[in-house]
C-alpha positions as CSV (number, residue, x, y, z in Angstrom):
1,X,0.0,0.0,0.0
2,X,1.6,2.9,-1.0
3,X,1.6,5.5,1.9
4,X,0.9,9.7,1.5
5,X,3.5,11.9,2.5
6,X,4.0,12.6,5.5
7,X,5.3,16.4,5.4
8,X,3.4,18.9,3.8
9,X,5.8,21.7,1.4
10,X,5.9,24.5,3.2
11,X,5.7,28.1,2.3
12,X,8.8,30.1,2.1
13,X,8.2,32.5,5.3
14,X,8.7,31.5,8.7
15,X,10.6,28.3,8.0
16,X,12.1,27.3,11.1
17,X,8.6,27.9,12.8
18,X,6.4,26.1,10.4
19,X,9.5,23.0,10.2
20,X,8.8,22.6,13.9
21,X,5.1,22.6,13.5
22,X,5.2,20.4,10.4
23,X,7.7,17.7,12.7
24,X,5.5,18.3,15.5
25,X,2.2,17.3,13.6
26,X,4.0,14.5,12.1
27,X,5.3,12.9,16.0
28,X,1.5,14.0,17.2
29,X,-0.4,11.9,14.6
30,X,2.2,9.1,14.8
31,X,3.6,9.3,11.7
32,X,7.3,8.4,13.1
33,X,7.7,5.0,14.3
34,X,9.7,4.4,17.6
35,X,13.8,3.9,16.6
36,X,12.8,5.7,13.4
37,X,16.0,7.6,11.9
38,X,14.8,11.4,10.9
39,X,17.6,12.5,8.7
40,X,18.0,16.2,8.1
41,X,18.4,16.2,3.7
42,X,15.1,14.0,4.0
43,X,12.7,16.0,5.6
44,X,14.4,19.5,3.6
45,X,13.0,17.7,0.4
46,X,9.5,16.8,2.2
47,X,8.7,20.4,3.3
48,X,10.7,21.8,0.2
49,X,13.3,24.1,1.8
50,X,16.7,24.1,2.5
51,X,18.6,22.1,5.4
52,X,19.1,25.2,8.3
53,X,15.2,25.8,8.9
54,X,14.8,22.5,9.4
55,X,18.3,21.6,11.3
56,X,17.0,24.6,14.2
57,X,13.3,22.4,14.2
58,X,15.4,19.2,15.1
59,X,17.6,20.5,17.5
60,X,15.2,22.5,19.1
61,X,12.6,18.8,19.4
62,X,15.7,17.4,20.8
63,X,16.4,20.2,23.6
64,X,12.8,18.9,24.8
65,X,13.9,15.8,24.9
66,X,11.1,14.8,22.2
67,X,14.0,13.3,19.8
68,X,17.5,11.6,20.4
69,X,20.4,13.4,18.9
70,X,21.6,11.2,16.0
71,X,24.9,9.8,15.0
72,X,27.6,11.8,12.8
73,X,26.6,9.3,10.1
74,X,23.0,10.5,10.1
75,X,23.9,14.1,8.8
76,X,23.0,15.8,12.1
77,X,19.4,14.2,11.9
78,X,17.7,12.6,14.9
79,X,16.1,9.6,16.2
80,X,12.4,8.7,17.4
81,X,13.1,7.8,21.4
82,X,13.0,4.1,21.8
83,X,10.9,4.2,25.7
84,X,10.8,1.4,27.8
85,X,7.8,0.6,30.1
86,X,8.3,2.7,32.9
87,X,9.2,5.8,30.9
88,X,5.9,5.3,28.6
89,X,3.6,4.8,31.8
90,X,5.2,8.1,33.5
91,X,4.3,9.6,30.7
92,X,0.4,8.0,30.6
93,X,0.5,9.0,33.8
94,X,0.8,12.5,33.1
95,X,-1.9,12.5,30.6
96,X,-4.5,10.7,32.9
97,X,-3.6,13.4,35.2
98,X,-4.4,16.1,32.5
99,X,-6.6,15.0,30.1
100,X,-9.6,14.1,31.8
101,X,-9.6,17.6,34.0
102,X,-9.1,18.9,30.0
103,X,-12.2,16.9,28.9
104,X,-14.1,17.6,31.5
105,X,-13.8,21.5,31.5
106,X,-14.7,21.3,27.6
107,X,-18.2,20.4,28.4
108,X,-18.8,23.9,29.7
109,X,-18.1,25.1,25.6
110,X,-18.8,22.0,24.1
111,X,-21.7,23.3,21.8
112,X,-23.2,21.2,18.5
113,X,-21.0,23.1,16.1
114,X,-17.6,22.9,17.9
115,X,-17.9,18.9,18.6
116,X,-18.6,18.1,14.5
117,X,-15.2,18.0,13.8
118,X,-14.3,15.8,16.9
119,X,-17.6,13.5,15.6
120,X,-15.9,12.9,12.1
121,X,-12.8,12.3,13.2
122,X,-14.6,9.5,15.4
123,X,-15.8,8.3,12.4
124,X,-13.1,8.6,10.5
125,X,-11.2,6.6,13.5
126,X,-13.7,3.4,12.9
127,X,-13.4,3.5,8.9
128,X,-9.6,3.9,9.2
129,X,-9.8,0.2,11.1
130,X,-12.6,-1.1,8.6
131,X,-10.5,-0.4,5.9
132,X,-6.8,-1.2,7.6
133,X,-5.3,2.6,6.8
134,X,-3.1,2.9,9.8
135,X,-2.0,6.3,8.8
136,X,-5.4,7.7,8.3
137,X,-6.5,6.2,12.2
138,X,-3.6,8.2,14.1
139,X,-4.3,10.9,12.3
140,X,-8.2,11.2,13.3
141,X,-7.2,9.7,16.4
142,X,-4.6,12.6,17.4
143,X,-7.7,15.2,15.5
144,X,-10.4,13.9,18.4
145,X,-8.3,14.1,21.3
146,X,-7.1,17.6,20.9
147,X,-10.4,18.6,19.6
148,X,-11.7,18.1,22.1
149,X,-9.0,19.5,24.4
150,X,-9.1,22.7,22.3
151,X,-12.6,23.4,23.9
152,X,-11.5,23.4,27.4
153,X,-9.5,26.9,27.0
154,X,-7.2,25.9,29.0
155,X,-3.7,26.9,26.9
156,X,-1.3,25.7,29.6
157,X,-2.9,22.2,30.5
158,X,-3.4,21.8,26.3
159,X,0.7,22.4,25.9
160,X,1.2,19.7,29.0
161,X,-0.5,17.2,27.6
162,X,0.7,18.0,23.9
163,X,4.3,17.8,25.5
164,X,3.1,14.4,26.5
165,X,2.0,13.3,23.1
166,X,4.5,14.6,21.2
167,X,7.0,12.1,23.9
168,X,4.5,9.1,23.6
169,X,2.7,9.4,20.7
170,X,5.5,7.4,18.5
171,X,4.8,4.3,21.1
172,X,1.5,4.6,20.5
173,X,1.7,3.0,17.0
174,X,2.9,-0.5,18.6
175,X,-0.9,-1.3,19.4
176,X,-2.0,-0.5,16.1
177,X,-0.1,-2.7,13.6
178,X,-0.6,-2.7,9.7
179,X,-3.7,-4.8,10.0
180,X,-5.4,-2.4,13.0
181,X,-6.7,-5.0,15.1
182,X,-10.0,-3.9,15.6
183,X,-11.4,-1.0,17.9
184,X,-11.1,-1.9,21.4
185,X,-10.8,1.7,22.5
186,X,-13.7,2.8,20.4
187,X,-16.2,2.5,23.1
188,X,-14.5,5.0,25.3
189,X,-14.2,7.3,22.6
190,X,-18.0,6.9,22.1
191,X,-18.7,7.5,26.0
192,X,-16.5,10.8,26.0
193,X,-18.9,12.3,22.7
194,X,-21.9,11.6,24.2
195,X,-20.9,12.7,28.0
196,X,-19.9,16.1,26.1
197,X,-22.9,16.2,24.2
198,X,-24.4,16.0,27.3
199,X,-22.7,18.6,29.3
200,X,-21.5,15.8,31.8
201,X,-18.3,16.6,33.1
202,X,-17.6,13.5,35.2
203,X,-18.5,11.1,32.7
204,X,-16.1,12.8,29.5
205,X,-13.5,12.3,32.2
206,X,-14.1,9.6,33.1
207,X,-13.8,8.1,29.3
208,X,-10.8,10.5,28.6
209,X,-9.2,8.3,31.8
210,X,-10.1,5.0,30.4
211,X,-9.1,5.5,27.2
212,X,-5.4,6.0,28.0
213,X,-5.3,3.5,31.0
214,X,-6.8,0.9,28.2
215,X,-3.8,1.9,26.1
216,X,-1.2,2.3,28.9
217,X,-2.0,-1.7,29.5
218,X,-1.9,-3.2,26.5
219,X,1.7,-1.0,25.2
220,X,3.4,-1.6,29.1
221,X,2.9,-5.2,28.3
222,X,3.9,-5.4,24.6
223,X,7.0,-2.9,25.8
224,X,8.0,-5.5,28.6
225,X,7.3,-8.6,26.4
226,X,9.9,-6.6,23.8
227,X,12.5,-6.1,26.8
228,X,12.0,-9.8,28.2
């Protein structure tokens, strides 16, 4: 199956910026597999632009400890982090701290209009898996999370937990292999809609919570099984 790209070519302003948003996007929606090599000449020809707007994105993801510094061979690329169990579950445990109080204070803005986009990327979540397109999933997957954390209005607690994602997101892509086993999280996914449809606070966090403790499970174990 032949994959779409997974940079967009960028405009010519504001290149270092928009390389950092365009590399963040990417790590957010999973695009990068854990261990993958991100080399510098590579993602210049992706965005189309030269190699300095996007050598200052790199170094700046690796300052914040979102990417490894790679090896002289690599051209001054990176690498996606390898994490082990206990690193992944510190940081699941730092998005079921966030994300529910997130989900639950976008109920008090969570009108018909704001939650259509989070709706079709739900649906576009399930056809993703009925039609095995990985890429497509943890894209729409990423889009109904922070969907629905845009609504809370909370900047801060949004850049926590995208700090968080940008860190785990990668290790994410371990539960969903090329055949996307089915939708074992969809039902939370479901619960958190409707309790924002609602207005039920407790309930969307509730669903938020589940979601990632589901996920923290099932990745701990395939992580440790990987280490063992």
């Amino acid at each position: 199956m032949t994959q779409p790209p997974r940079l967009k070519q960028l405009a010519r302003e504001t290149l270092w910026d928009r390389a950092y948003a365009a590399l963040e996007l990417a790590l957010l929606a999973g695009r990068y597999a854990p261990g993958e090599r991100i080399l510098l000449r590579d993602v210049a020809d992706a965005l189309g632009i030269s190699l300095t707007p996007v050598r200052d994105a790199v170094n700046r993801l690796v300052a914040e400890n979102i990417l490894d510094r790679g090896s002289v061979g690599q051209g001054g690329g990176a690498t996606v982090p390898l994490l082990d169990a206990d690193q992944f579950g510190q940081l699941m445990t730092i998005r079921s701290g966030l994300e529910p109080v997130a989900a639950a204070a976008a109920t008090l803005h969570a009108t018909p209009e704001a939650l259509e986009p989070v709706a079709a990327a739900l649906h576009e979540m399930k056809d993703a898996v009925e039609t095995q397109r990985l890429d497509r999933y943890l894209d729409a997957h990423y889009r109904f999370h922070f969907g629905i954390y845009r609504m809370s209005r909370m900047p801060i607690v949004e850049q926590a937990i995208e700090n968080a994602w940008l860190r785990c997101a990668p290790t994410l892509t371990l539960a969903l292999p090329r055949n996307i086993p089915g939708l074992k999280r969809y039902p939370f996914h479901e619960a958190a809609l409707g309790a924002l449809r609602r207005g039920d606070a407790d309930s969307a966090a509730e669903a938020i919570r589940a979601d990632i403790e589901s996920a923290r499970a099932d990745i701990c174990a395939l992580l440790d099984d990987a280490a063992a």
